[in-house]
C-alpha positions in Angstrom: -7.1 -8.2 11.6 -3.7 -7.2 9.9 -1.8 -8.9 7.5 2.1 -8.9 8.0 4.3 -10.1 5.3 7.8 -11.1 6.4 11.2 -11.5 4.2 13.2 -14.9 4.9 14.8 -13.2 7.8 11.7 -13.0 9.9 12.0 -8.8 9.1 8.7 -7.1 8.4 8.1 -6.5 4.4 4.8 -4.9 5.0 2.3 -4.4 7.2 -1.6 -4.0 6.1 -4.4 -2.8 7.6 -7.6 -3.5 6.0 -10.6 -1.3 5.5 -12.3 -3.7 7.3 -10.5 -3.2 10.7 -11.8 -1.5 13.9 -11.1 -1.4 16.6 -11.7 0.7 19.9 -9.0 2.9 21.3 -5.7 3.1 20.3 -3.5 -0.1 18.7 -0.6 0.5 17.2 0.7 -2.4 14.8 4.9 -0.9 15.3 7.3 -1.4 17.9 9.2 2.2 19.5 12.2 1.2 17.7 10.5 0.9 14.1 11.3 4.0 11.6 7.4 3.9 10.8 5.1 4.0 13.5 1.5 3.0 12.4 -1.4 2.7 14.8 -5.2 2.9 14.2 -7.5 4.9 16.3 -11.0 4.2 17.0 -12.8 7.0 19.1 -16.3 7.9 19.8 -18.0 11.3 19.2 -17.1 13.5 22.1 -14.0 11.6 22.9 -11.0 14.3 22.7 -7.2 14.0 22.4 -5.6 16.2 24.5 -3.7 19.2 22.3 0.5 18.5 22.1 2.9 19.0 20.0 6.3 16.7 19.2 9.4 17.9 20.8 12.7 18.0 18.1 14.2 14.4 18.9 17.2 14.4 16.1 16.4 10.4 14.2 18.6 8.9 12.2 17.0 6.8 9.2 18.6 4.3 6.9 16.0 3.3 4.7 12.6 5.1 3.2 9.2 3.7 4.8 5.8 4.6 3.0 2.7 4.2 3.5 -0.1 4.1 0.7 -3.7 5.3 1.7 -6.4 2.9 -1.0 -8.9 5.5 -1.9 -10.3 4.0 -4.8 -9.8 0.7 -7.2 -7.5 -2.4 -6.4 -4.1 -2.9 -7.0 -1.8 -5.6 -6.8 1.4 -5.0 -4.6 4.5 -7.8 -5.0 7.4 -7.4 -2.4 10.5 -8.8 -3.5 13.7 -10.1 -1.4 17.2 -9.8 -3.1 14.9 -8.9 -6.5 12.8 -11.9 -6.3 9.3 -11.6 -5.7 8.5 -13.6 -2.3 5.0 -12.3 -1.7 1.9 -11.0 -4.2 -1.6 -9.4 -2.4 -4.4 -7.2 -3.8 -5.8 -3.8 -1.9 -9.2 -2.4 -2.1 -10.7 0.8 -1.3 -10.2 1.6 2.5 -7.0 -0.4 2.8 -3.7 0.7 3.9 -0.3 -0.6 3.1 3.1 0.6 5.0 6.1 -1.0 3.3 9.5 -1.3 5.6 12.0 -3.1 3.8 13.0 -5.0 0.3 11.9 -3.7 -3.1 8.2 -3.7 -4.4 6.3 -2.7 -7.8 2.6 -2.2 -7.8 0.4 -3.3 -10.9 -3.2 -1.4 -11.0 -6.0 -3.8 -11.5 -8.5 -1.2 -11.6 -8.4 2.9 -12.1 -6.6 3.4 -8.7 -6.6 6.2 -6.5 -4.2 6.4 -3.4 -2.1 8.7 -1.2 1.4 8.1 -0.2 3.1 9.1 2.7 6.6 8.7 3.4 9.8 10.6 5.2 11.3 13.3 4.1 13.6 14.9 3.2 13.6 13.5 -0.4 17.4 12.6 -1.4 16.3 12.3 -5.4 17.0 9.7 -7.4 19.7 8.4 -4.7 16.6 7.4 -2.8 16.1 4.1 -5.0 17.3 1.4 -7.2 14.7 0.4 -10.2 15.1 -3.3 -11.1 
């Protein structure tokens, strides 16, 4: 089971997997139209993906998406709308956090270890607003 937080808008904040989810197959938690797409994949030993490669399709992106990867500790993570903070959540180990819109600040709670993931090309300091 994900946990989806939305702004007053009804527009997805964040999405969250936990470390606890399985499932079998392929679901994928993101519309076509979404900058991010997030799925999770659950496949059993022999089962193979058939080799590809992505074909150059020019995007155009308004807004950074990332994605944080839990690896070790927990950490609090507060999403804000318009600079006020409108939901608050803890990960653990194993979970997995992609963030699509407002502002957000993270408070570790333990040592925390984590790997984030977002799209490139990095602008510099253009690419956000501290508040």
């Amino acid at each position: 089971m994900t946990n989806t937080y939305r702004d007053s808008k009804g527009n997805v904040m964040a999405l969250v997997i936990p470390a606890e989810h399985s499932v079998t197959g392929i679901e994928f938690f993101t519309r076509d139209e979404d900058p991010q797409q997030v799925a999770f994949m659950g496949h059993p030993a022999g089962h193979e993906i058939q080799r590809h490669y992505h074909n150059p399709n020019p995007r155009t992106i308004d807004y950074t998406c990332e994605t944080l990867v839990m690896r070790k500790g927990i950490m609090q993570v507060d999403l804000y709308e318009n600079r006020e903070i409108i939901h608050s959540f803890r990960m653990k180990a194993g979970d997995i956090v992609t963030l699509f819109s407002g502002g957000h600040g993270f408070k570790m709670i333990e040592d925390t270890e984590m790997v984030e993931i977002k799209q490139g090309p990095y602008p510099g300091p253009a690419d956000k607003t501290r508040f």
